[in-house]
N, C-alpha and C positions, 0 to 999 in steps of 0.2 A: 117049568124051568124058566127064569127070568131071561128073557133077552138082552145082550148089552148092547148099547149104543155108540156106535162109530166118536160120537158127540157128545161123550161123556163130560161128566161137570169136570174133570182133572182136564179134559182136550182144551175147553170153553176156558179156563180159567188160564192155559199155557196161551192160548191164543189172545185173551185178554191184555195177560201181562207182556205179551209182544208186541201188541198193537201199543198199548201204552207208551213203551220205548220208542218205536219206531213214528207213534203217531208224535211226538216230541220233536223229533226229528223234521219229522216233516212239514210239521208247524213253523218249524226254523228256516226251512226253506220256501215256504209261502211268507213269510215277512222280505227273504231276499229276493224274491222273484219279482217284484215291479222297481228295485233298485237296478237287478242286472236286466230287467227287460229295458230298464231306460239311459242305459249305461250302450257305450260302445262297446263293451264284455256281451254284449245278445248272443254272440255266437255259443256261449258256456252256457247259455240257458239248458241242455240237454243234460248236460252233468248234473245239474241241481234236479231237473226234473227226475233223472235215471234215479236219486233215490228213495222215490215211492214206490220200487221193486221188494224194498229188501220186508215188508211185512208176510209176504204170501214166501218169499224164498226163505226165507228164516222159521218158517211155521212150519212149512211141507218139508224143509232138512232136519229138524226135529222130528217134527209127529207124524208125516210121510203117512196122511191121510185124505182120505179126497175132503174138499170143503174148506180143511182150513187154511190156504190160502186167501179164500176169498173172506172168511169171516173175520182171519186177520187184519185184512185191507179194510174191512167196514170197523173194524176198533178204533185203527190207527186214524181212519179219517172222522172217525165223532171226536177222537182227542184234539188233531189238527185243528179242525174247525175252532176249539176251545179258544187258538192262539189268533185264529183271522175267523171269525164269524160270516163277513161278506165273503167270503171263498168258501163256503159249507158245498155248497150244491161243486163248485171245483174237485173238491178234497174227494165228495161221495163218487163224482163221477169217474175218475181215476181209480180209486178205490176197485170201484166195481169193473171196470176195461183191465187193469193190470189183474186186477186177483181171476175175471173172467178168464182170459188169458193163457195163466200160471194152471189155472184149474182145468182149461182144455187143454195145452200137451201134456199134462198128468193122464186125466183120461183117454188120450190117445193110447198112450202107454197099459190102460187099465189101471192105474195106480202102481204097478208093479215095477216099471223100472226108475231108481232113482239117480242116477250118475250124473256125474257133474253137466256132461252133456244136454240135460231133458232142461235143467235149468237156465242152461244158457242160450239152446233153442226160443224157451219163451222170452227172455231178456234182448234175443236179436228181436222177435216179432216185436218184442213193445219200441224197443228203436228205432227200427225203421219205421211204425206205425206213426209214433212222435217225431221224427226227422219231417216226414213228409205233411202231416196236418200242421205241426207251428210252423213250419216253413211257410204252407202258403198265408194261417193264421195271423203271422207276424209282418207278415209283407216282406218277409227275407231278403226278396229278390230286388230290390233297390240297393244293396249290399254290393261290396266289391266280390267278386267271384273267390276271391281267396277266402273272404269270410263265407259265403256261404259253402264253400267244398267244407274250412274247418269246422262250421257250424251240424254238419249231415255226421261229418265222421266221430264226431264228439254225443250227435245226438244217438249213434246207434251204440257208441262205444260206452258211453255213459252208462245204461242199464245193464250191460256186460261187468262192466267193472262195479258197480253197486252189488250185482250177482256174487264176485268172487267176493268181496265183501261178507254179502251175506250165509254163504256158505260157510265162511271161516267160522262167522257165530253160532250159525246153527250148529257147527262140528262141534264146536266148545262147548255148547249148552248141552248140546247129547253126551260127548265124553263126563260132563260134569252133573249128569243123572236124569237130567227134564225130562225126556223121555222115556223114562223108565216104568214098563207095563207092569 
């Protein structure tokens, strides 16, 4: 009897054509990211960054498998690189921290539970994770304290809101059959 695999070529290929999207997207915001980094807007930087969540959230609300999260995030960031070349090694390594991430509170769960909750747990960890590294990365703290309070709240709120975002997709892509064993 044939074994089938978690990582079938329909999985690979849903995961693909996410990454595709989403790596678009995020292409889009690696071209805006050294304009708001040099921009008094620095504080929004979180927002932009919060959405390289949505490849692993958008893949695991569809195919609510272990894995593709993270195979999502490694699509979406060879596509991105496509848009900024010198950001490749950026894109991969985001890629692989958010999808790692995304793909351990799954696993905490065993793969079994999917609520809006387990999603939005990993989207506070990646916020607060990027709150606190670009903060000291960026030198924040030369900043008037009102910018850096809205800069923390934005950065954790950002990958929260990219989440509900991606959720919404993911529900429409599964109502509209992707999913379908």
């Amino acid at each position: 009897m044939a074994r089938t695999s978690v990582l079938s070529t329909r999985v690979l290929l849903v995961c693909a054509a996410i990454g595709v999207a989403t790596g678009i997207l995020a292409g889009i915001a690696g071209w805006v990211t050294p304009v708001l980094l040099a921009s008094p807007l620095l504080f929004l930087y979180g927002l932009v960054l919060g959405s390289h969540v949505l490849p692993g959230i958008i893949a695991q609300e569809v195919l609510r498998l272990p894995l593709v999260a993270l195979i999502t995030h490694v699509f979406a960031a060879l596509i991105a690189s496509a848009f900024n070349p010198a950001w490749a090694l950026r894109f991969i390594g985001t890629a692989l921290l958010f999808g790692l991430i995304q793909e351990g509170v799954a696993a905490l769960t065993r793969y079994r539970s999917w609520g809006p909750w387990r999603f939005f747990l990993s989207a506070a960890i990646i916020g607060v994770f990027v709150a606190v590294v670009v903060f000291f990365a960026a030198h924040l703290s030369v900043m008037p304290l009102w910018a850096q309070l809205l800069y923390l709240a934005i950065s954790v709120l950002g990958p929260i809101a990219w989440t509900a975002v991606g959720l919404a997709i993911g529900s429409a892509l599964s109502r509209a059959g992707v999913a379908r064993r």
